[in-house]
N, C-alpha and C positions, 0 to 999 in steps of 0.2 A: 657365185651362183648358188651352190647348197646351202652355202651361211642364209641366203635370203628365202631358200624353202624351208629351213628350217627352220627360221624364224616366222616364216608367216603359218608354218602347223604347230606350233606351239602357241601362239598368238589366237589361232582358231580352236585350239582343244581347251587353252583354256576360257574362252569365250562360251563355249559349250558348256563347260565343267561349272563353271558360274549359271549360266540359264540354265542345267540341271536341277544343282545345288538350293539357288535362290526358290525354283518352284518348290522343290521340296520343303523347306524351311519356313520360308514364308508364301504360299501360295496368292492368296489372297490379295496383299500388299504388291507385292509382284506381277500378277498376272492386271492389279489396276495400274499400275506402273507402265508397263507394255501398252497398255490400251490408250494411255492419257497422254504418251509420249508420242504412238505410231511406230516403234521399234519392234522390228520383228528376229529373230535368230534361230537360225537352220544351221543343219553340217558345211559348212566353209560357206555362208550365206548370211549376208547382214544386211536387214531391208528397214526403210522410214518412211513411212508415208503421212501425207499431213494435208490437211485443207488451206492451213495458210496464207496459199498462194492462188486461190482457188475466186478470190473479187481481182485479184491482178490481173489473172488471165481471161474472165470473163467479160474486163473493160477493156482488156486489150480485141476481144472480138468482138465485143458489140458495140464499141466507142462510134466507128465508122464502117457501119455493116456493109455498103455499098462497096467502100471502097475493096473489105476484107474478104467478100465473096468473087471480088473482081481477082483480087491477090494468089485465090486458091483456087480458083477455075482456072488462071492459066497453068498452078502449079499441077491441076488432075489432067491437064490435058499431057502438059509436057512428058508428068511421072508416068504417063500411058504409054506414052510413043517409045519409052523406054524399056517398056518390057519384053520387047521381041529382040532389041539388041543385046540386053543381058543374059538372055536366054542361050543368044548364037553366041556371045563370049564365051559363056560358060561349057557350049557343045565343043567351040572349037580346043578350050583348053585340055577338054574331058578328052578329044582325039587325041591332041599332041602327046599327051600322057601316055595313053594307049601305045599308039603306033611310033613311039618315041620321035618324032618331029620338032626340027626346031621352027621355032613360034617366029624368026624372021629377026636376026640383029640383036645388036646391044640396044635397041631400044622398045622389046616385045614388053606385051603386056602380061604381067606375071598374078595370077591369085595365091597369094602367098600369106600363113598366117603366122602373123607376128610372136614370137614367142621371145622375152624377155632372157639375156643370156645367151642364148643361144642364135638370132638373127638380128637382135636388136642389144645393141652394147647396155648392159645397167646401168651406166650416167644418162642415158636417155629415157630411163624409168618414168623420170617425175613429166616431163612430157607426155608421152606414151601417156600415162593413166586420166593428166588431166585433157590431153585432146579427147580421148574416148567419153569422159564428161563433158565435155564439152561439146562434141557432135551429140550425143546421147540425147541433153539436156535441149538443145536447138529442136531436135526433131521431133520430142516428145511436145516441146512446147507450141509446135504446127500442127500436130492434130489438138491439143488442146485449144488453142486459138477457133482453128477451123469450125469445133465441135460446139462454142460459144455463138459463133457467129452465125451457126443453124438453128441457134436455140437448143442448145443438146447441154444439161445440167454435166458440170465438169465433179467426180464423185470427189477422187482425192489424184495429187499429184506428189511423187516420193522418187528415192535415188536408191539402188540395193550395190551391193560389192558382194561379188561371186569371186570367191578367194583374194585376190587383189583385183579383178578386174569391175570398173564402174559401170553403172549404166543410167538410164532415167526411165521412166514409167508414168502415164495417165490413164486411172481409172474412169472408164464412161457408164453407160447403162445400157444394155445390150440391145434389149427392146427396143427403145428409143431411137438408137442407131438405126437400126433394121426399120422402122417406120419411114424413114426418109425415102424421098424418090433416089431414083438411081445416082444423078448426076451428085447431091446433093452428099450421100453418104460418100460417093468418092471423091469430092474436096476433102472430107474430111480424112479418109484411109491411104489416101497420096501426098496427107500435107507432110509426115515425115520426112520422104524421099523428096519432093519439092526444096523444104529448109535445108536438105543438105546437099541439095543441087545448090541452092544461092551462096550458102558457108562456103563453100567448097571455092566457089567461084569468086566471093571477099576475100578468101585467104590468099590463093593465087594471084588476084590483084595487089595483095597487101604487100606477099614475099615477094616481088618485082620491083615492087615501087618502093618498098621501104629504106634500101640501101641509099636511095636517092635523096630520099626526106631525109636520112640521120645527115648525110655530109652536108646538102644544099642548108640545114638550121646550122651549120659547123658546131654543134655541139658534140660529133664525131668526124673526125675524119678518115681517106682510107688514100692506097698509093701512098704512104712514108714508110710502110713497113706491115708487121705485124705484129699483134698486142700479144702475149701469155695471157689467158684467163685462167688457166689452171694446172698445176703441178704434181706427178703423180705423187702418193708418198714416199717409195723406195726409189725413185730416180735417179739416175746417176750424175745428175744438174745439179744437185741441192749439195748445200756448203756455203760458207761465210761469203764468198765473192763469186755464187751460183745464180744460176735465173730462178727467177722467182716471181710471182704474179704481179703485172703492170709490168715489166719488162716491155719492150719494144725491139722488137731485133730489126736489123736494116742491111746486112751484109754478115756473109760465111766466104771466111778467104777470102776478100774482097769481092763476093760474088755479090753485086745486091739484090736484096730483097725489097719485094715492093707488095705482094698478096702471098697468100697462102702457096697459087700456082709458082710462082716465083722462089719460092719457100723450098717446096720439092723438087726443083731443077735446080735449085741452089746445093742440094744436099744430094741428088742424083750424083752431080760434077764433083762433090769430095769426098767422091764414095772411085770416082773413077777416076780420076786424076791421082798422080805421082803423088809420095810424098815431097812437099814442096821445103825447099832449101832457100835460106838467107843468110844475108852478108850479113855480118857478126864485127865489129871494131877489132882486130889484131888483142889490142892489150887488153881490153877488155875479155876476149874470148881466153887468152892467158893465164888470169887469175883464177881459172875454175877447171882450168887443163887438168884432166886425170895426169899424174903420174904415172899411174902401174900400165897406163895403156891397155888395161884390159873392161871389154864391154862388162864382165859380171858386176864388177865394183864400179862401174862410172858414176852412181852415187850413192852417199852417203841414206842409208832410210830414212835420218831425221830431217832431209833435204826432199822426201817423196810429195810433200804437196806442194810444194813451190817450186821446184826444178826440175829439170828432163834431160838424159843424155841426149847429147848431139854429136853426130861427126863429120869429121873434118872432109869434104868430097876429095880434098888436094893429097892426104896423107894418112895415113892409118892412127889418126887421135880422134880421142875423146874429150868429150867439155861436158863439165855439169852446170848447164846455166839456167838460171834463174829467169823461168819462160818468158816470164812479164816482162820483163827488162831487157829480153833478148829481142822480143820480136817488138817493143815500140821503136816505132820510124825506120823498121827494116825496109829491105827491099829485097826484091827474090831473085833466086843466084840459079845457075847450074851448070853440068863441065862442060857446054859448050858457050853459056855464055857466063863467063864469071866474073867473081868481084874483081871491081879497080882501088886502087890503093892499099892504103892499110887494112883490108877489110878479110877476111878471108870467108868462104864458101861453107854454112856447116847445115847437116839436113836431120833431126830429128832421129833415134831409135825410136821406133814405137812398138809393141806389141804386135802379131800376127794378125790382118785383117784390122787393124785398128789406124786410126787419124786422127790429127791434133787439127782441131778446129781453132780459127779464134772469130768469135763470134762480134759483131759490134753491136752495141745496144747506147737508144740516143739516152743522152744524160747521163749515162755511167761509164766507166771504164769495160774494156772489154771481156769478155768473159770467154775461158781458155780450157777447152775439154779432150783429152783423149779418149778416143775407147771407136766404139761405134757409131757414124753419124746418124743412121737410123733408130738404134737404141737412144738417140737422144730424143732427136726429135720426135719419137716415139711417147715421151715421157713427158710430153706436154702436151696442153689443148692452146690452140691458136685463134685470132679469130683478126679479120681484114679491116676493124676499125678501129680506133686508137679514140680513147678518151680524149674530149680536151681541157676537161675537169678532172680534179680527183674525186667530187663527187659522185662522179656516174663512173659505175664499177664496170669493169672490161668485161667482163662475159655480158652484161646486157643485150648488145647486137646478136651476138650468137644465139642467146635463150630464146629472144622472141622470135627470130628468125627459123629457130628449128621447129620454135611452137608452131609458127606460120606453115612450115614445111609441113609437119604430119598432120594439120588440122586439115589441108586442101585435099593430102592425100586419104586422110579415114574419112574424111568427109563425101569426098568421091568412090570409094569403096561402098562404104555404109548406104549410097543412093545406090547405087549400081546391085548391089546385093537387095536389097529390101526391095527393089523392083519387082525380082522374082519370085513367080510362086510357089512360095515353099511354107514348108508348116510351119508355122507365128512368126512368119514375117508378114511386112502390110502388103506384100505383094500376094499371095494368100487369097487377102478380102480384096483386093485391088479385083482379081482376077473374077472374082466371084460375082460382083456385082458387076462387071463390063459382059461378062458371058449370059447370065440371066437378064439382061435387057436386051443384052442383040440377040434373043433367041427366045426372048420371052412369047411371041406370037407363031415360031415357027418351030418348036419343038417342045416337048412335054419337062415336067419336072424332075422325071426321074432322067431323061437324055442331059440337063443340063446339068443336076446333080452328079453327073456321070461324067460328062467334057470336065466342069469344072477339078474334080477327084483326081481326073487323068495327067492334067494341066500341072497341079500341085505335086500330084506324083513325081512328074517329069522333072520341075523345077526342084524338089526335095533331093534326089536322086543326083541329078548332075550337082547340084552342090557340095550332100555331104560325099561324095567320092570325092572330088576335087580337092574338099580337105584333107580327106582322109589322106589323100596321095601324096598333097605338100607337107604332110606334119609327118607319112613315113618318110619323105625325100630328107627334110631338117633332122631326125633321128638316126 
C-alpha cells in the first residue's frame, strides 16, 4: 500500500517538475506543445482533451435523430423519477449514521467509498481504475450524443487522472444549452445518469449469464474442481512439486472439491478434523524406524523435504517416512478401528496447529503440505472454471467477471449519485431546469433561484457528510 503511494507522488512531482522545468526552458516550444496535443498538467492532475472524436459523436446523434431523441426522453424521464429516491437513500443513510442504526441485514445498502488498500484488495486495482473509465466514459458519451441530437456543437471531448483516479469529460457551449426548451436541455443533463442506468443493467445481465455462455461453448468448464490462476510470491505452496498456476485441485483428504464453495468446506473439515492416521506396510514402515526412539531426532534434516515423523498409535515408535510413498494407496486407520494384516497404524507428528494435507490435482501427482490449511489456501487465487485449452489462460473467467461485477456496481452507484442535487453533479442542472418549468408561471425568479439553491444545498450537504463519515469509519 505505501510502496504504491509512494510511487504514485514521485510519479506526480516529477510530472510537475518536468512542466515547470520545460516552461521555463523552453516556453514557447512547450506551451505550443500542450496546445497541439490537448495535454493539460496540475498538482496530481493529468487532463487531454481533443476534438477527434467530436464527427463520431455527432453521427452518432444525428445519424437517427427520431430514434435518439425517443432514446433520451425515456432516459430524462426515468433519470427524473430518480431523484427523490436518491435523495431518501441518502437521508436514510445520513440518520443511520446519526442515531447509529442498523441499516436491516447482511443485505443493507451501504454508501461506501472505495479506497484502494484499504477496502478494496490492490490486485483489484487494474479493475477498480478501468470500470471508473469505463462508466466515466459511457456517461460522458450520453450527454455528448444527447447534445448532437439537439443540434448543440459538441466543443471537445477528453479523459483527466486526479492522482490515479480516471474520469471522462464533454465540453458543450453554455448559452446554447440554456437556449433549449426545458424538456429538451434535460435529455440532454440526464443522458449521463440514463447511460449508467442501461451499463449497469448490461453488466448485471452479462455477470449472470456469463458463467453459462463459457461452459454451454465448452471452451471452459466448471464442477470438476478449481483452477489456480494465481500464486502469491512468498507462499508456502511453491517448490519443485508445489501448486503453481493451471493447477486444478479436485479433493483435500479425500474431501472433494468441485467450486470455490466446496473449496472452503473442504479446508474448513482439515482445519477441524483429527490428525488423520494410516496403515503403513509392517516392513516397509521398518526400514525407517527411528532407533533412538526419541521424537527430537525422528529425522534426519537432510530428510526435511521429503519426509515426516510418524507414530506408531499401537507403541511408542517413531518412523521417518518418506510422505509420498507412505500415503500412496493408503487407507485410514485409527485405535478403534485398526489395521488388518501386516500393516500397522502410524499418524503424523506435525507442528502445533498445523495439518498435512494431500492435496489431489487432475494430471499430476499429488501435492503434500504441512503447516496451516488456511495459510495455504490463502496463498492462492482460485477461480470455478477450468480451461480446456492451454490457450486460454485460467484467470480469464475471473477478470471479466470481476470486470462485470464492479462495472454493474460503479455503474449503479455513479447513476444513483449523479441523480442528486449536488454541486457539479448533473443532478444540480437536472434539478434546475425541472424546478424553473413547473414554476415558471407560478412563482418569481428570484423564489425559484431560491428552491432551486435550497434543493442543491440539501443534496450537497447529505452527500459530502455521508462521505465524510465512511472515509472516517474506513480510517
Amino acid at each position: 500500500m505505501y510502496s504504491i503511494v509512494t510511487l504514485v507522488f514521485f510519479v506526480h512531482a516529477f510530472l510537475c517538475l518536468l512542466h515547470l522545468g520545460l516552461g521555463r526552458l523552453a516556453p514557447r516550444c512547450y506551451n505550443q506543445f500542450l496546445r497541439q496535443s490537448g495535454l493539460e498538467l496540475g498538482p496530481f492532475l493529468l487532463r487531454w482533451r481533443t476534438q477527434r472524436f467530436n464527427r463520431l459523436l455527432w453521427l452518432a446523434g444525428t445519424k437517427w435523430p427520431a430514434l435518439v431523441r425517443a432514446w433520451f426522453s425515456v432516459g430524462a424521464v426515468i433519470s427524473t423519477l430518480i431523484i427523490v429516491p436518491s435523495m431518501l437513500l441518502l437521508l436514510k443513510l445520513l440518520l443511520a449514521h446519526v442515531l447509529g442504526a442498523d441499516q436491516g441485514g447482511d443485505h443493507q445498502i451501504e454508501f461506501q467509498p472505495i479506497l484502494p488498500g484499504v477496502n478494496l484488495p490492490l490486485s483489484d486495482l487494474g479493475h477498480y481504475l478501468a470500470t471508473l473509465l469505463a462508466c466515466s466514459v459511457f456517461h460522458e458519451v450520453g450527454h455528448a450524443t444527447a447534445a448532437a441530437g439537439e443540434d448543440i456543437p459538441i466543443l471537445t471531448f477528453g479523459v483527466f487522472a486526479f492522482i490515479v483516479l480516471p474520469a471522462a469529460f464533454v465540453d458543450l457551449p453554455t448559452e446554447q444549452l440554456q437556449a433549449l426548451a426545458p424538456f429538451q436541455q434535460l435529455r440532454i443533463f440526464a443522458a449521463g445518469v440514463w447511460h449508467n442506468i442501461v451499463l449497469a443493467a448490461a453488466a448485471y445481465l452479462l455477470l449472470f449469464s456469463l458463467p453459462g455462455v463459457l461452459v454451454a461453448s465448452a471452451i471452459y468448464t466448471a464442477g470438476e474442481g478449481v483452477a489456480i490462476y494465481a500464486v502469491a510470491p512468498d507462499a508456502p505452496v511453491r517448490g519443485p512439486t508445489g501448486l503453481v498456476v493451471g493447477d486444478v485441485v479436485r479433493a483435500i483428504n479425500g474431501c472433494p472439491v468441485t467450486d470455490q464453495t466446496s473449496l472452503a468446506q473442504c479446508t474448513i473439515k482439515s482445519i477441524r478434523d483429527p490428525v488423520f492416521s494410516v496403515c503403513i506396510n509392517s516392513d516397509f514402515a521398518a526400514e525407517w524406524k527411528n532407533s533412538t526412539g526419541d521424537i527430537a531426532s525422528c529425522c534426519d534434516p537432510d530428510l526435511a523435504n521429503s519426509n515426516l515423523c510418524f507414530e506408531s498409535l499401537e507403541e511408542t515408535s517413531f518412523y521417518c517416512l518418506p510422505v509420498r510413498l507412505a500415503l500412496k494407496d493408503a487407507s485410514f486407520c485409527s485405535i478403534s478401528a485398526p489395521c488388518t494384516g501386516d500393516h500397522v497404524c502410524l499418524s503424523p507428528k506435525l507442528p502445533e496447529g498445523g495439518k498435512l494435507l494431500q492435496v489431489a490435482r487432475r494430471d499430476k501427482m499429488d501435492f503434500l503440505y504441512v503447516g496451516d490449511p488456511v495459510e495455504m489456501f490463502r496463498s492462492v487465487s482460485v477461480s470455478d472454471y477450468i480451461s480446456a485449452t492451454w490457450l486460454l489462460p485460467p484467470w480469464l473467467p475471473h477478470s471479466i467477471l470481476r470486470f462485470l461485477y464492479f462495472l454493474s456496481s460503479f455503474s449503479t452507484a455513479l447513476a444513483v449519485l449523479n441523480a442528486v442535487p449536488c454541486v457539479a453533479l448533473d443532478g444540480a442542472h437536472t434539478i434546475r431546469v425541472i424546478v424553473n418549468a413547473a414554476l415558471k408561471t407560478h412563482a418569481t425568479v428570484e423564489f425559484r433561484a431560491a428552491t432551486v439553491a435550497a434543493l442543491t444545498l440539501a443534496g450537497t450537504l447529505m452527500l459530502a457528510t455521508n462521505l465524510l463519515l465512511e472515509v472516517r469509519k474506513l480510517l
